[in-house]
C-alpha positions as semicolon CSV with decimal commas, in nm:
position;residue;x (nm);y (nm);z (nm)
1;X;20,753;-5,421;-10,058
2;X;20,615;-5,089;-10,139
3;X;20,397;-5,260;-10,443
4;X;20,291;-5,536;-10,193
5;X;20,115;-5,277;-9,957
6;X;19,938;-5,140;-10,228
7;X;19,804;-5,412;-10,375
8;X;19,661;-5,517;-10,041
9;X;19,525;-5,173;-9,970
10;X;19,342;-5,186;-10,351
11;X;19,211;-5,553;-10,219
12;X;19,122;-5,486;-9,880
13;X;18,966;-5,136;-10,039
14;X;18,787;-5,337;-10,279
15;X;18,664;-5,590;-10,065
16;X;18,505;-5,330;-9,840
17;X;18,269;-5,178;-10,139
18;X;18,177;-5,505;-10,183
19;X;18,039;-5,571;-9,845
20;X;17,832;-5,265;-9,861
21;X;17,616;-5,369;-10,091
22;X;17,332;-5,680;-10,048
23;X;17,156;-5,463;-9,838
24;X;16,778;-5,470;-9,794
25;X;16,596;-5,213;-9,917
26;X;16,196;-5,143;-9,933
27;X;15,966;-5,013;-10,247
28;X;15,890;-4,674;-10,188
29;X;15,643;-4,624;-10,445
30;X;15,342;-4,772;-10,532
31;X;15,446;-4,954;-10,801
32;X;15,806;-5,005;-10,920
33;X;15,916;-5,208;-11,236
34;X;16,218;-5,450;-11,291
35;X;16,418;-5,435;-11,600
36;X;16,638;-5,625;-11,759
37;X;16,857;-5,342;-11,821
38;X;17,017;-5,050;-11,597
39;X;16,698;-4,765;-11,812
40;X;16,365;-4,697;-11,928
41;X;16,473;-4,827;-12,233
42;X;16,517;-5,196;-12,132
43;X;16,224;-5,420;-12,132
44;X;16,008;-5,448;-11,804
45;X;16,064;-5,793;-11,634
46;X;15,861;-5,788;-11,328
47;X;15,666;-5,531;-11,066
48;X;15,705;-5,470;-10,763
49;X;15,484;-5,362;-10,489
50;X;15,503;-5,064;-10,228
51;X;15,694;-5,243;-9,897
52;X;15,841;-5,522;-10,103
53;X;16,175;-5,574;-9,975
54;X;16,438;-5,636;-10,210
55;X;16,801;-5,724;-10,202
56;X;17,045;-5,469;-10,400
57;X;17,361;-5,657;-10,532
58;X;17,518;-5,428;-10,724
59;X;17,478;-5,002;-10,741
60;X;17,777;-4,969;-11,005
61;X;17,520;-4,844;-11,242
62;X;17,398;-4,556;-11,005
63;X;17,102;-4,428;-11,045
64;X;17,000;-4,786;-11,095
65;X;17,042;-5,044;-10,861
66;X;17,066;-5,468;-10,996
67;X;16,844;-5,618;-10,742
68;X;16,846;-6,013;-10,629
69;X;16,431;-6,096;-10,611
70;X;16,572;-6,501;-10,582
71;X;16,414;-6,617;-10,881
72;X;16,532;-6,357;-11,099
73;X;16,795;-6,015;-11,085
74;X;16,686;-5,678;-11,298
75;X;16,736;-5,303;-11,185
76;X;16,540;-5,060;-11,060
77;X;16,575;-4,705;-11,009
78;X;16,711;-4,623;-10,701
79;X;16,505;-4,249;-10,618
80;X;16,255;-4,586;-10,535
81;X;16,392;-4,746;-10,280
């Protein structure tokens, strides 16, 4: 019984941190690039533009956020957004 409520604390725990993220967010600078990768070092993919509003889908890799632009998903830093 004891396992069961933890498990279903983890899940319900889990499920929560999952609902926080897809959340809007708008391009603070002037220019901000996609990449392909969570780093400077990964090619560019696409730019965005200063009040672009984007959807972030995952922040695992924190200071980068993966981003949902519908035709494509990259990261961008998040100091940006």
């Amino acid at each position: 019984m004891r396992q069961l409520f933890f498990f279903t604390l983890i899940l319900l725990t889990s499920q929560i941190a999952i609902c926080q993220v897809d959340q809007v967010y708008t391009v603070t600078a002037e220019t901000l690039n996609v990449r392909q990768g969570p780093g400077v070092e990964h090619p560019k993919v696409y730019t965005l533009r200063k009040g672009k509003e984007v959807i972030v889908v995952s922040d695992e890799s924190s200071p980068w956020y993966m981003i949902d632009l519908g035709f494509t998903q990259g990261y961008v830093s998040s100091k940006y957004l």
